[in-house]
C-alpha positions as CSV (number, residue, x, y, z in Angstrom):
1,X,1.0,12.6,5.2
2,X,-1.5,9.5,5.9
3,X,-1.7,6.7,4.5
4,X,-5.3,4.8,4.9
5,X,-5.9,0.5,4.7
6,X,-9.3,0.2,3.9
7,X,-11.5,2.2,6.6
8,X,-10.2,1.5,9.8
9,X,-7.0,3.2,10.8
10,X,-4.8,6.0,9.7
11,X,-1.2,5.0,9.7
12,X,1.7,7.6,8.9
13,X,3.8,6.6,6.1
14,X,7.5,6.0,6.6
15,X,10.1,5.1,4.4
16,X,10.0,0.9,4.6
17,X,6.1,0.8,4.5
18,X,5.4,-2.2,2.5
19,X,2.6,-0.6,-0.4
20,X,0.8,-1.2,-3.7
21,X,0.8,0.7,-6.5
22,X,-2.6,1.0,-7.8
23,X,-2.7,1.4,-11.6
24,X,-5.8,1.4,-13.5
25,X,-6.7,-2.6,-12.8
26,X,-3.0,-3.6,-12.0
27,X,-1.2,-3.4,-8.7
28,X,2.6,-3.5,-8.0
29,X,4.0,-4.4,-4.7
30,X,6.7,-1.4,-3.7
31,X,8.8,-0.4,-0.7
32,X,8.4,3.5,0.7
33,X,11.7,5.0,-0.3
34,X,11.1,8.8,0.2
35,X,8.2,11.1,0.9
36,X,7.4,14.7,-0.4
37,X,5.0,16.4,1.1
38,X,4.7,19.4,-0.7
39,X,3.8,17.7,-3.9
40,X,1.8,15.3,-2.8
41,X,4.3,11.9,-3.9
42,X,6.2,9.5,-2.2
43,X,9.1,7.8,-4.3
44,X,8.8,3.6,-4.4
45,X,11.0,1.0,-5.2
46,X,10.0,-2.4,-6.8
47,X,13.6,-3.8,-6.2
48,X,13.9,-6.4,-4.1
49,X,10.6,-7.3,-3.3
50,X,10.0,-10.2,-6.0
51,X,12.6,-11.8,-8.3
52,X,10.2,-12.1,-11.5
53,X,9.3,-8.5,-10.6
54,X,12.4,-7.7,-10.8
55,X,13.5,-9.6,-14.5
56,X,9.7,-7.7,-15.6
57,X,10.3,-3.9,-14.5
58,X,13.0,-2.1,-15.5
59,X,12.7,1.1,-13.4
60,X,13.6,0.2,-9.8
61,X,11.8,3.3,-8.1
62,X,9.4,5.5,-9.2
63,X,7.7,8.6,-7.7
64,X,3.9,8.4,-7.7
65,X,1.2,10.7,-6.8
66,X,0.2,9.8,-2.9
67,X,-3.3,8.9,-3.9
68,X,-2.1,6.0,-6.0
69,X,-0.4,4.4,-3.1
70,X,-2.4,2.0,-0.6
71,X,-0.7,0.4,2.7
72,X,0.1,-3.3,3.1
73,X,2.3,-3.7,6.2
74,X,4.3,-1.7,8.5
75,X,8.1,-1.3,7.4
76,X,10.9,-2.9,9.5
């Protein structure tokens, strides 16, 4: 699986890559958790990342279809 920031490069995903969550007009930082290839998702975790993010969502992963997902930043 690839992920893509903007046109330049193709980066593989791993689980730590620092991502967005692209939903309608609204993005949510997230942290790669876990990838599955076969369907096409990667699950994401919002926990951790912000502290009013983390009073604001409830869930503290979700599993997303691949094409929602864009890359920030390599993981640690």
């Amino acid at each position: 699986m690839q992920l893509f920031h903007g046109t330049d490069e193709e980066y593989p995903a791993e689980p730590g890559d620092m991502v967005e969550i692209c939903a309608a007009e609204v993005r949510f930082p997230a942290v790669i958790k876990k990838l599955h290839p076969k369907s096409g998702e990667v699950t994401v975790s919002f926990e951790g990342i912000d502290p009013v993010l983390d009073m604001i969502i409830l869930r503290k992963s979700a599993r997303v279809p691949f094409s929602a997902v864009q890359f920030v930043e390599r993981g640690a």
